[in-house]
N, C-alpha and C positions, 0 to 999 in steps of 0.2 A: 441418135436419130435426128437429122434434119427436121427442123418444122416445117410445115404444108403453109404455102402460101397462096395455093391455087387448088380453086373446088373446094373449099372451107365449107363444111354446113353446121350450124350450131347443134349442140348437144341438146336431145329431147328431154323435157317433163319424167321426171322417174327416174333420171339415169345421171351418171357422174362420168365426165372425161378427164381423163388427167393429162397434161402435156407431151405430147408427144405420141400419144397412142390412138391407133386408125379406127378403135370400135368404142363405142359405147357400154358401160356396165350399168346394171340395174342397182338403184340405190340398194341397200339394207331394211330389214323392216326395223320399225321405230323410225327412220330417219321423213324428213319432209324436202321433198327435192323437187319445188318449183321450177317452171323458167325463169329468169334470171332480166330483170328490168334496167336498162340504160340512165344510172344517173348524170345527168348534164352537169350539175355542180362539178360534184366531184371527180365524171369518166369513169367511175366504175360501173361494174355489173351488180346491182342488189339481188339480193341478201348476202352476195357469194366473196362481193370483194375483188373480185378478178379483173383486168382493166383491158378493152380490146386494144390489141398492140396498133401503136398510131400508124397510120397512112393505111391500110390496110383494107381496102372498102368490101373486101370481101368477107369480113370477121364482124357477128353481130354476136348477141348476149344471148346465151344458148340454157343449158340445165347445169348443176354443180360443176365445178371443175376439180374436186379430190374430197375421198373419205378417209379422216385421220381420227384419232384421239380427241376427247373432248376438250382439250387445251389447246388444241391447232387448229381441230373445225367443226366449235360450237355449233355453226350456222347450219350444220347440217344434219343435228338432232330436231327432232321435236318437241318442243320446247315444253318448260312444265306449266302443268293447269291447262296445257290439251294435250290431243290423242290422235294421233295418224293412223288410221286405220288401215291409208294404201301409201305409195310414198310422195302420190301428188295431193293427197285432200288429209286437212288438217280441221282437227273438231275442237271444241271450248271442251273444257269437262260440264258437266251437267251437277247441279245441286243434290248435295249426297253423295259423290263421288268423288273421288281423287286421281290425278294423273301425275306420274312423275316424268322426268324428263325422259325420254324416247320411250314414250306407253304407245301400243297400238290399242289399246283398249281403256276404256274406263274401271275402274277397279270402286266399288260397292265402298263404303266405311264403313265402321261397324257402328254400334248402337253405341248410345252415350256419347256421341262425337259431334262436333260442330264441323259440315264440311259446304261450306256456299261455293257457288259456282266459280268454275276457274280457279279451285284448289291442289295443290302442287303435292301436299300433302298431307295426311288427315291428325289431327290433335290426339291422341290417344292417352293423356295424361290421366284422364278419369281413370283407363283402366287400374294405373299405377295407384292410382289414391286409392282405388277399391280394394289389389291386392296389398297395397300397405297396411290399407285396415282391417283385414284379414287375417294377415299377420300376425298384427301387433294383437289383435284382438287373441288368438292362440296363444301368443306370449304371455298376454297377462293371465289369460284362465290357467296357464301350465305355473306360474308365478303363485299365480295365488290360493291356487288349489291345491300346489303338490304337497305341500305341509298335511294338508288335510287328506289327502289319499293316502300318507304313510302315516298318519295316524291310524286311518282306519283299518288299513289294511294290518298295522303291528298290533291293534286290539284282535283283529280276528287271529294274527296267528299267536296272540296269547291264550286265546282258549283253547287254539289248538294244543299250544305247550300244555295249555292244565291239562286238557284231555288224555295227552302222550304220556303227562305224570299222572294221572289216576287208572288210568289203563295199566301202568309200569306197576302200580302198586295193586292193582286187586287183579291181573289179569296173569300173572307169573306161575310157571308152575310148581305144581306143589313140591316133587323131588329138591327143586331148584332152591326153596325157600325153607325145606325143611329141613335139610341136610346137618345144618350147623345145630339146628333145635334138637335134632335127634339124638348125640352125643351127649348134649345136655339131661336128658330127659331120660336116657338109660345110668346115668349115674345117679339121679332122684328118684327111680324108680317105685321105689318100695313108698317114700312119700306123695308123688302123685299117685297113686295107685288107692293109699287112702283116700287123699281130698276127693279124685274122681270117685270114687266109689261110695263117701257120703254123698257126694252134691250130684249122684246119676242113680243114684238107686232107687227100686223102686220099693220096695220093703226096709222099712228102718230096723228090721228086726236083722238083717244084713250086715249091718257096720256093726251091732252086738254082738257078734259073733265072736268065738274065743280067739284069740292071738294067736297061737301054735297052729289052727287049724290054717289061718290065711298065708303064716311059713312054710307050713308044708304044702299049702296049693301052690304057692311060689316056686317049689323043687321041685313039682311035679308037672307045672305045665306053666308058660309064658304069662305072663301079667298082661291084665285089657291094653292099657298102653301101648305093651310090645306087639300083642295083637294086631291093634291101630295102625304102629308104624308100619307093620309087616305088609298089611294091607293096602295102606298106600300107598307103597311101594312097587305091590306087584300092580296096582291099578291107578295110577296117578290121575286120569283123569275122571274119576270116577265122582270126581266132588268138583263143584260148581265153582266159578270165585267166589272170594269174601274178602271182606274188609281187612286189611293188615296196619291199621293204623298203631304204631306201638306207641308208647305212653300218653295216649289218651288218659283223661281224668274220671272221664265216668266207666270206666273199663270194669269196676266194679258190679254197674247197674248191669251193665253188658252180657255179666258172667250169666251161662245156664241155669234156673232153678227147678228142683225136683222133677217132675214128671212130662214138664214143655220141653225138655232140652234131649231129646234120644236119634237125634240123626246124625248120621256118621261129621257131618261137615259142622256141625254145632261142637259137637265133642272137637274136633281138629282146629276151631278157632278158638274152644277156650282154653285148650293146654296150649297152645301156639301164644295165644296173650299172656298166658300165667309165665311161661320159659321167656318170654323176650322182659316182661317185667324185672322179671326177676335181672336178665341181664343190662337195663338199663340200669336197676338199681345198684349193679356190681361199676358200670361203668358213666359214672356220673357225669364225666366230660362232655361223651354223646348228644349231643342235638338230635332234634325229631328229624331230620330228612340222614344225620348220622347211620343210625338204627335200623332207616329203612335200609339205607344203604347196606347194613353190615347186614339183616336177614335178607336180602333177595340177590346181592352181588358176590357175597362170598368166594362160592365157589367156584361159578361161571368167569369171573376176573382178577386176577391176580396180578401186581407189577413184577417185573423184573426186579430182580437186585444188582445195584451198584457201587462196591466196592473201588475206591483209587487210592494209592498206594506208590507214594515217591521216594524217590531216594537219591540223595545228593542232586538235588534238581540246579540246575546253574544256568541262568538268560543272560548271555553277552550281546551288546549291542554293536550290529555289524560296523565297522570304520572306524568305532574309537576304542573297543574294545572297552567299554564300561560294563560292568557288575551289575544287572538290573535284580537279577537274585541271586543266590550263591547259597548250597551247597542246607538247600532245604530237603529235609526228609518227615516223612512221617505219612500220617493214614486218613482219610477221612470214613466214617462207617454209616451205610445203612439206617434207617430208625434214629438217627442222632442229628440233632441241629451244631453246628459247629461255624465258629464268627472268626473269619479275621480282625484283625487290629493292629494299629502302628502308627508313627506319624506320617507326615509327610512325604512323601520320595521312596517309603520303605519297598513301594512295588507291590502295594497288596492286589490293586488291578493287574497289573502285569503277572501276578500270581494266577489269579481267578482264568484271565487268559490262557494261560500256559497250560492250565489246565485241561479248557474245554479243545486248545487246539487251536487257539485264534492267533497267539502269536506272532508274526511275523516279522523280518526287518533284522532278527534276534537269531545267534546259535545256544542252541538248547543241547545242553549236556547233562545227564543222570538219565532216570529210567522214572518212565509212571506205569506204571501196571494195573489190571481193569479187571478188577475179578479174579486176581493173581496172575493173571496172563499180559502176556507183552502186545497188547494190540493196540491202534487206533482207535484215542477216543473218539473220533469221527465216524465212526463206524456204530457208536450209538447215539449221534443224533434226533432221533427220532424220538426217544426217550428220554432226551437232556434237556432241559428248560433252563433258558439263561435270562436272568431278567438284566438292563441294562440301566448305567446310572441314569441315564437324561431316560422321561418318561417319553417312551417312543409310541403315543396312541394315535389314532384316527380320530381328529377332534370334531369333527364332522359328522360323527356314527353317536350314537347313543351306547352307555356302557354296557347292556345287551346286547348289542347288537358288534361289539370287539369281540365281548366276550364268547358270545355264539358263533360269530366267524373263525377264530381260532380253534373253538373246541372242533368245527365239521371239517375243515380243511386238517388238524393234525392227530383227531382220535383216530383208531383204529376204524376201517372201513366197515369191518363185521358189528361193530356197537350197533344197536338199533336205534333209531332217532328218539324212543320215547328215553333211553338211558344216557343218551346225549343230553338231553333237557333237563335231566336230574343231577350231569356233574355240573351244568353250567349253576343251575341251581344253589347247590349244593357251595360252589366257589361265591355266587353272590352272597349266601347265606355267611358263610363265614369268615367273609370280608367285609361286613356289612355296610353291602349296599342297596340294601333294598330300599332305601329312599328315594337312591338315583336313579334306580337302573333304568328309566327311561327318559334320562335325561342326556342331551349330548354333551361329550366332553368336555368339547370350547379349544377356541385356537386366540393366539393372541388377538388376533382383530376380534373375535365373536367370543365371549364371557361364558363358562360351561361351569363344569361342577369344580369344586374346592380342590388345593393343590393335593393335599393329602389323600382325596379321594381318588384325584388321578392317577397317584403312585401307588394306590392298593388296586385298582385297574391295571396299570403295568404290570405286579405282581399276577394277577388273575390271568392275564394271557396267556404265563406258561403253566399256570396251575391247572387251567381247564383242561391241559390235555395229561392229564394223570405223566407226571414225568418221575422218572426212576430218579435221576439226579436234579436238583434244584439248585442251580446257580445264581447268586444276588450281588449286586454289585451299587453297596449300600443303599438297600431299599428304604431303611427310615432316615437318609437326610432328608428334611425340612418338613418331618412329620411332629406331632408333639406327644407327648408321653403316652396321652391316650390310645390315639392312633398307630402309636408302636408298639405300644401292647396286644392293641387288635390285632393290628397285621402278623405279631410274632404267634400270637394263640393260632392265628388259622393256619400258617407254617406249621405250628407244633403239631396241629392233629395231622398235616401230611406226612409228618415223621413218624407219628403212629404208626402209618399204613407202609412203612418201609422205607419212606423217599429217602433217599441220601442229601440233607439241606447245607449248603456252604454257602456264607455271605460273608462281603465286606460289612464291616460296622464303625459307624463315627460317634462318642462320647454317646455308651446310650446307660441312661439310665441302670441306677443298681436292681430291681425289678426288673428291667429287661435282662439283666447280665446275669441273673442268675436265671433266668430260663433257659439260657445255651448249655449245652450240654458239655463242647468242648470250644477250646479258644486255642489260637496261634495269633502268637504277637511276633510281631519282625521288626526289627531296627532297620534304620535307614540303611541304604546299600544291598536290601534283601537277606540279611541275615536271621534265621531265629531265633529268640531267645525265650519262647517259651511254648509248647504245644503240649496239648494232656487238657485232662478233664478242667472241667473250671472249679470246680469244689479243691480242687488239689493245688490250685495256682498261687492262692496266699501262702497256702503251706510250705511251697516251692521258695517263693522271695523270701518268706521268712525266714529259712532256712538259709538263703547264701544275706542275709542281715539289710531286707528291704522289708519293713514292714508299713503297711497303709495306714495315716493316720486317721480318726474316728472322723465320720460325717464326710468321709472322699471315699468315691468310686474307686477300687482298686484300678480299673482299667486307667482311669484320668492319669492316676497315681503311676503307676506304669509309663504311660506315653510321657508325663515330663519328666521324667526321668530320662528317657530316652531324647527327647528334643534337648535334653541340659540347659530346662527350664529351672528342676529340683538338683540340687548336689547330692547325693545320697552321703549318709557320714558313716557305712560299712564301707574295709576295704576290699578294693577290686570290682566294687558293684559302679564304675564307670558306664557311660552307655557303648563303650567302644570293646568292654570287657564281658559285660552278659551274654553277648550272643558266644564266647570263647566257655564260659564258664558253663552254658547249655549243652555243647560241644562235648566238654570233658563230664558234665551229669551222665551224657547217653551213651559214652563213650565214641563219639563221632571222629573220625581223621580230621586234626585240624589241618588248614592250607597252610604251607610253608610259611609265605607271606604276613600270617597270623599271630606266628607263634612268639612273636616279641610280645604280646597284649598278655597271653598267657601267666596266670598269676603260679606264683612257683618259680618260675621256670626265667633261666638263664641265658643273655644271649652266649651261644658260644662262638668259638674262635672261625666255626667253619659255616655258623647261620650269619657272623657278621661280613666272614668271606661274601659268601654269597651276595647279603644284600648289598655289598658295595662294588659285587660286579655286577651285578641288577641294574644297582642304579647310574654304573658306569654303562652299563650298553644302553642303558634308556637317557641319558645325557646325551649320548653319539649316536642316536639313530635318526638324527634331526634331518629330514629331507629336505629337497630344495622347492617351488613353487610346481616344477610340471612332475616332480613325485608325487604333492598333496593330488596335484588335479586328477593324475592317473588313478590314484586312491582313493578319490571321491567316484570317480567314474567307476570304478571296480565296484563299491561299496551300491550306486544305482542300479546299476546291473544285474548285482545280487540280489535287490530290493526288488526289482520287479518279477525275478525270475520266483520268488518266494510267494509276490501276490499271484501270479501264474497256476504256481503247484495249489496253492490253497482253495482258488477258487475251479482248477479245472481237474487236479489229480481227485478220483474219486474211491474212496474205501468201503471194501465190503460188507455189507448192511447185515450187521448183528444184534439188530434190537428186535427183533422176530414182529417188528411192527406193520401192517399195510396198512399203509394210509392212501385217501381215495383216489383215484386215477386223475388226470388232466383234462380230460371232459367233465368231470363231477365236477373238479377245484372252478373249474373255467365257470360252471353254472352258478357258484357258489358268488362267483369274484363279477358276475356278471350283475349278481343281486345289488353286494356293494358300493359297484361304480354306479350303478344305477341312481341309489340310494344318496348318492353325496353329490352326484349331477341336477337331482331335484332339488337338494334342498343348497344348491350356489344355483339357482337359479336367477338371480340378480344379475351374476357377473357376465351369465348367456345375455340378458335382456340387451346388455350393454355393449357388445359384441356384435351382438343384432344391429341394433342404434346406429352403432360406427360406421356397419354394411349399407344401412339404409341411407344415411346424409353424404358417405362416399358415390354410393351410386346415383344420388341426384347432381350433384357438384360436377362426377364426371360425365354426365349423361349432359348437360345443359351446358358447358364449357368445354368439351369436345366431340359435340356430335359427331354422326359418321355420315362424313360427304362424298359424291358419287366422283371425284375426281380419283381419293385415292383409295377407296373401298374402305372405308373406317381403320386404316390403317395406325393413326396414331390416337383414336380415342381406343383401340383395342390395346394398344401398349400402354398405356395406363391404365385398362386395366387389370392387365396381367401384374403390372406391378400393385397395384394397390390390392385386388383380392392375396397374392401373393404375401407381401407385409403382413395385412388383416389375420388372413388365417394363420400364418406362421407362429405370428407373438399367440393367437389364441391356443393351437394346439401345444404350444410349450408348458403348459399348465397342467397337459393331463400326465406331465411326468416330473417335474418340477417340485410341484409341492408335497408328495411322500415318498421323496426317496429313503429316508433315514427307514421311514417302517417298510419298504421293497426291502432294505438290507436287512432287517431283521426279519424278519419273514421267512427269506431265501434262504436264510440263511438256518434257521430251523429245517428248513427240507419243502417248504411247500415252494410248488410248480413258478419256475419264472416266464412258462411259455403261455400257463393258465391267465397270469397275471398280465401280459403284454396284450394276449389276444381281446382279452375284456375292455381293455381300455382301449385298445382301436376298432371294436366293436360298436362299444360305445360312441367315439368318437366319429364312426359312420354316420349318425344322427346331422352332426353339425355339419359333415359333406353333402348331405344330400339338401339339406336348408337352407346352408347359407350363400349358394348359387343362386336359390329364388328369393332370397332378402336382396340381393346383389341386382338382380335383373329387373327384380318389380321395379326399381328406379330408374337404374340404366338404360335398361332398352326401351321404357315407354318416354324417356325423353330425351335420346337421342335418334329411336325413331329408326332403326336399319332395314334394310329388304331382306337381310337372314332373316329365318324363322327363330320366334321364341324356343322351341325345340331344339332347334340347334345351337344357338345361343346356352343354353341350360345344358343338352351334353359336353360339349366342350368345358363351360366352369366347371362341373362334376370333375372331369378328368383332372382340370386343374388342380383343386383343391385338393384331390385326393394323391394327386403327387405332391403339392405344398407340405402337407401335414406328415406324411412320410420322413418327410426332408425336416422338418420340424421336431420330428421326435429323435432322430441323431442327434442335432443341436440339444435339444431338453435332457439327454443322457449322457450323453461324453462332455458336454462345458457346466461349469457353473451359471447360475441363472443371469446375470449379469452379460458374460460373453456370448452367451446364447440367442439370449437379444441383441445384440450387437451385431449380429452374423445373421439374422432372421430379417431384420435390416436393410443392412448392408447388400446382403445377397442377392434379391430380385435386380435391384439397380442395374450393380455389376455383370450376373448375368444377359439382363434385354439389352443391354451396352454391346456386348460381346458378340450376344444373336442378331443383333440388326447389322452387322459390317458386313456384308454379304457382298459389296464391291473392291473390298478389301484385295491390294494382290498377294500378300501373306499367307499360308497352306494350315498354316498353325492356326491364325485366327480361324480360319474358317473352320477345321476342325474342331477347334473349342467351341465353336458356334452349336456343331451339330451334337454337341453331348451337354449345349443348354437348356432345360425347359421349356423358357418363354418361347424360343425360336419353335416351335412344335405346337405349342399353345398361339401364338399369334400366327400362323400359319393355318390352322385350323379355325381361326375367324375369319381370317382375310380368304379364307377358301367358299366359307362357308356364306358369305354374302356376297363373292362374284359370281357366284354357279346362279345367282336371280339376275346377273346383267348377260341380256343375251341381243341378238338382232347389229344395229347399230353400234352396240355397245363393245362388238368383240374386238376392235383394236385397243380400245382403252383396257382392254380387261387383260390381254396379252401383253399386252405393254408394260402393266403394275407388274403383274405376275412374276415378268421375266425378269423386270429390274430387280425385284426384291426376290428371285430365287426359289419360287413358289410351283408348285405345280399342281393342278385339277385337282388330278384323282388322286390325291396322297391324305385325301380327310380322315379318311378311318385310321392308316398309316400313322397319321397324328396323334389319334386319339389314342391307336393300342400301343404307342409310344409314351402318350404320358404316362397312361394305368402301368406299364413295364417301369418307368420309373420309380413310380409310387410303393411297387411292388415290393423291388429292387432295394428303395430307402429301408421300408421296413424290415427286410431279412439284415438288412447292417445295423441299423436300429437295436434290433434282438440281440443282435453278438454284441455291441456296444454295451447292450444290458446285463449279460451275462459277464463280460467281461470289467467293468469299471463296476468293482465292487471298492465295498467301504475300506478305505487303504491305510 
């Protein structure tokens, strides 16, 4: 368009002309669009800058000449620390008030603020130090009080437990607790019938009475006793509770005398005392909560029996084909304690494994049989307790408080909680630990109970839940005599009750070695050389001319002979010949391979054929370099397809056990994390700290300025909340994984388990947004709302920590951090190229987080620039790729992530089991 040289009239007050255009437009509100004053110095037009073109007499200095972005034409905002109410009349701000740049109004400060006139902006730092000490003040009462609230709270639910055990014991009914008494009691018959009948009668002329006559009342009609039981049998509830405490000492004072003692429930407590007496006094082993045990549980609970039963059992290790066991047979039984032994390398763990099913990596040839039957032992898990070498506890819990979590998560769900308290009980009791048991464990940083105590706690984990078989996997290393006798006596009384007990054992003592009932010794390479009773085992060496010298352990005695520490000076008792000569005692097949060691026996013509074509094809099978690789590659393949089947092939549940649902487990797990989040509450405080000095740092070193809408103090941060919480949520998976795998691995809930701890973990989503802000936003001061400000970190975080928990599960802790790191960087690197011409970056952009979370800031504090401001505001937007209405879009973006992390999380959890 031509410029107008003729009839020029200047542009009015209010209005902006831009070059070349015949109308006038009305400024914007916010903006200040004076007339425009002729500077002589310089020939321009003030405030505007515009210079009337020379010769020209008919061009004067009129109103703005263009509305642009605030980088091109500041001049025609209003300016900060006043306020354009209309777009010709400009105000001061007034004292108390704030104005930012293109305000039409004055805007109020709040209280506690310092705002004198012609303030641009208002100070709001106090708010920050108030909600700092706010804060902080929360933190230290949760700091220093939570000790004190799990104290209290675990005295009150100790009285609850007494309460649950004195109810278990006076409140049971009478069929329930009589039952076993009653058997008793008909075969003493004739002699309680006396006792009751001097110590209840009322006529002493009664027990005078001649002998024949009280026989033939006997043939003729039922004894009082039998009477009794008959009675409350048909009426069980006809008697009130009473005291069942058996071997009381004053049980004597206790007893009925003559004519006080005639009501039915008097008589039923003291023949009930006189029969459990009597049987405490047959069974001297018995402990007081034993007794209680055996009058009120008898009948109502009984374990399963489990029988296992191998034969020719043989572990090769996949790719080299190594002998990890070979060609083991025999039995384990019920009711019997029974110890592996051997030296080094013999495979006794790899034995114990094979057993329960853990195996893996390995081809497994013979047969184990479960009760005579060809099943998977995995199929009674639920029943099998495996204790493990390294003490795998919660050193953070008190040993009540392992112990009780194990018993609720793996007893049977029909137990009643007061009978749960009594095995827990009962396991303290005979592990003795009732000095500790409310003491926590201790981890290497924090000091807990003694080594030995921890390893009779690891034992009690699987004992609490009454298991059928009992799996050890040398529970008294680093115990000392004493302590290995303890811990063997409380094993022994669970072989009483049936358990089937198998352990590794290293040099134990001759007192201990004579409490096992049976022994299996294996030579290196997994072969046997001796299983059978242990009373029978000297018998046995003796017999092929190894006898123990006086003052050694036969076992010591044994194993160096086998190491070929001892030379034995009988022939054929080499360590290479025992396990052959065990072989030919059972009549076992020996291996081909073998039978050179064989005493007797001669190589022949067609065994030494053999092994010299043996060793002639194993000479000539020597592959070349891309053989070994393909072979190692085959050998990986097979290794994970193994850990595959183990952790995902599932067998049919034949230990008739229900154990509690995933909603119970999840309440149960929700207590625990609970429990160990109070008491690290140190490492929260610290956590906190970190959020609060980062968000001063970046609040006062990158504020948010109105040119680019706080664009790069929100990229920081995104990356620094990002970092913060990442490294902090790796913790909640990090530090017990060993006890996740054994856990899971007994059968309780892995989903119970995840849910709890990102439950939990919700605590520190919703707080540590407002640690984060109380700094950030009150000193850098944005026109977003705190509100929005705080939903957006919420979403953040809550996708952070998602993403954090894949890291804490699939890498070792080391890489983990590394990648926790690393990755915020990486990713806001990748989301800001948004002018990028590459389809891929851009792409990678949109499957960034930050790119969604800095979006949702920068959205969320240009929707307060409005009037004047909407060039600048469209102008960011478009450069950086942003658009209005995409906030929520953002927000239910990140939570989809968050979501998202977590279900891989899960699978990651279920799948990267202990390998």
């Amino acid at each position: 368009m031509p410029s107008r040289t003729h009839d020029c009239q200047p542009c009015c007050e209010g209005f902006f002309c831009p070059q070349g255009i015949t109308c006038m437009i009305p400024c914007p509100l916010g903006s200040y669009c004076p007339l425009a004053t002729l500077n002589k110095t310089t020939g321009t037009c003030d405030p505007y800058n515009y210079q009337i073109p020379p010769g020209q007499l008919n061009h004067t200095c009129g109103g703005a000449d263009i509305w642009a972005d605030i980088q091109r034409g500041s001049e025609l905002f209003c300016s900060a620390g006043s306020y354009c109410p209309t777009t010709i009349k400009r105000m001061p701000c007034s004292s108390g008030h704030y104005c930012r740049t293109g305000s039409t109004s004055e805007r109020e400060c709040f209280k506690f603020t310092n705002c004198p006139k012609s303030t641009a902006t208002q100070n709001i730092h106090a708010y920050g130090i108030i909600l700092i000490a706010a804060v902080s003040t929360l933190l230290i009462i949760i700091y220093n009080c939570s000790d004190q609230v799990l104290t209290t709270r675990e005295k009150r639910k100790a009285k609850s437990r007494e309460a649950a055990a004195r109810h278990a014991r006076e409140t049971a009914q009478a069929r329930e607790r009589w039952k076993s008494a009653k058997d008793v009691a008909k075969k003493r018959a004739v002699g309680l019938q006396q006792q009751l009948s001097r110590t209840f009668s009322r006529q002493k002329s009664r027990v005078q009475q001649d002998q024949s006559k009280v026989v033939n009342q006997e043939k003729k009609e039922p004894s009082s006793l039998t009477k009794m039981m008959r009675a409350l049998d048909e009426d069980p509830n006809s008697q009130g509770g009473f005291n069942i405490e058996i071997g009381d000492k004053n049980i004597k004072k206790q007893a009925p005398r003559g004519k006080q003692m005639h009501t039915r429930s008097q008589i039923f407590k003291y023949a009930y005392g006189q029969l459990e007496k009597e049987k405490a006094q047959q069974n001297k082993n018995l402990t007081f909560s034993g007794v209680i045990s055996m009058a009120t549980d008898t009948e109502t609970r009984t374990r399963p029996r489990i029988e296992v039963a191998f034969k020719d059992l043989t572990l090769t290790l996949k790719g080299t084909n190594k002998h990890l066991l070979r060609c083991v047979s025999g039995k384990i039984m019920p009711g019997r304690v029974s110890a592996v032994m051997g030296p080094s390398g013999a495979g006794k763990t790899t034995f114990l494994s094979a057993l329960v099913g853990k195996a893996t990596g390995c081809t497994m040839t013979g047969s184990i049989l479960i009760n005579g039957k060809d099943e998977s032992i995995r199929s009674y898990k639920k029943i099998i307790g495996f204790v493990p070498q390294d003490d795998i506890v919660h050193g953070n819990l008190t040993v009540e408080e392992n112990l009780r979590f194990s018993a609720r998560c793996r007893l049977s769900a029909d137990i009643p909680k007061p009978d749960k308290v009594l095995i827990v009980e009962r396991v303290i009791e005979s592990l003795g630990l009732q000095t500790v048991r409310d003491s926590l464990v201790g981890t290497v940083e924090k000091r807990g109970i003694s080594g030995g105590q921890r390893k009779r706690v690891n034992v009690g984990l699987e004992m609490v839940m009454e298991p059928s078989l009992l799996i050890l996997d040398e529970p008294t290393s680093g115990l000392d005599s004493s302590s290995s006798l303890l811990l063997l006596r409380a094993l022994r009384r669970e072989a009483l009750e049936g358990v089937n007990i198998f352990m590794v054992v290293h040099q134990p003592s001759y007192a201990l070695f004579k409490m096992f009932d049976d022994l299996i010794l294996l030579a290196k390479g997994g072969l046997t050389v001796y299983h059978g009773s242990v009373k029978k085992a000297e018998e046995y060496f003796s017999g092929i001319g190894i006898t123990v010298p006086e003052r050694v352990i036969p076992p010591d005695h044994y194993i160096d002979i086998l190491e070929g520490i001892i030379k034995p000076t009988a022939a054929g008792a080499n360590p290479e010949q025992l396990p052959i000569r065990w072989m030919l005692h059972n009549g076992y097949t020996i291996p081909p391979d073998m039978l050179r060691l064989a005493d007797g026996l001669q190589k022949s013509s067609t065994n030494t054929n053999a092994s010299n074509a043996m060793d002639a094809s194993a000479g000539g099978t020597e592959q070349s370099f891309a053989g070994d690789l393909w072979q190692d590659v085959v050998f990986n393949v097979g290794l994970k397809r193994d850990y595959i089947e183990h952790n995902f092939v599932k067998s049919k549940d034949l230990s008739n056990r229900i154990t509690p649902g995933v909603l119970r487990q999840y309440r149960y797990y929700l207590g625990r994390v609970g429990k160990q989040r109070l008491r690290d509450a140190r490492i929260q405080a610290v956590d906190y700290l970190i959020l609060l000095l980062g968000g001063a740092c970046l609040g006062t070193l990158a504020k948010v300025n109105d040119e680019t809408f706080g664009v790069l103090g929100y990229t920081y941060t995104v990356i620094a909340v990002s970092l913060l919480c990442k490294i902090a949520a790796l913790r909640s998976f990090t530090q017990d994984k060993l006890q996740y795998w054994r856990e899971s691995d007994s059968g309780i809930s892995s989903l119970a388990y995840f849910l709890s701890k990102d439950t939990v973990d919700h605590f520190n989503t919703v707080i540590k947004p407002l640690v984060y802000l109380s700094m950030f936003y009150f000193f850098s001061n944005p026109r977003s709302s705190f509100a929005d400000n705080y939903t957006v970190l919420l979403c953040l975080v809550y996708c952070v920590t998602g993403i954090a928990y894949i890291f804490a599960i699939f890498l070792q802790p080391g890489s983990a951090q590394l990648w926790s790191v690393l990755l915020p960087v990486v990713l806001t690197l990748i989301a800001t190229q948004q002018q990028t011409e590459h389809r891929l970056v851009k792409h990678l952009g949109d499957l960034c987080y930050p790119k969604w979370a800095l979006e949702a800031f920068v959205i969320a504090n240009a929707e307060r620039y409005s009037g004047v401001w909407l060039i600048t505001r469209c102008g960011a937007l478009m450069e950086n790729g942003y658009d209005l209405g995409h906030w929520s879009v953002c927000l239910i973006l990140l939570t989809l992530m968050g979501a998202v992390s977590r279900v891989v999380a899960f699978l990651c959890l279920i799948i990267s089991q202990k390998k």
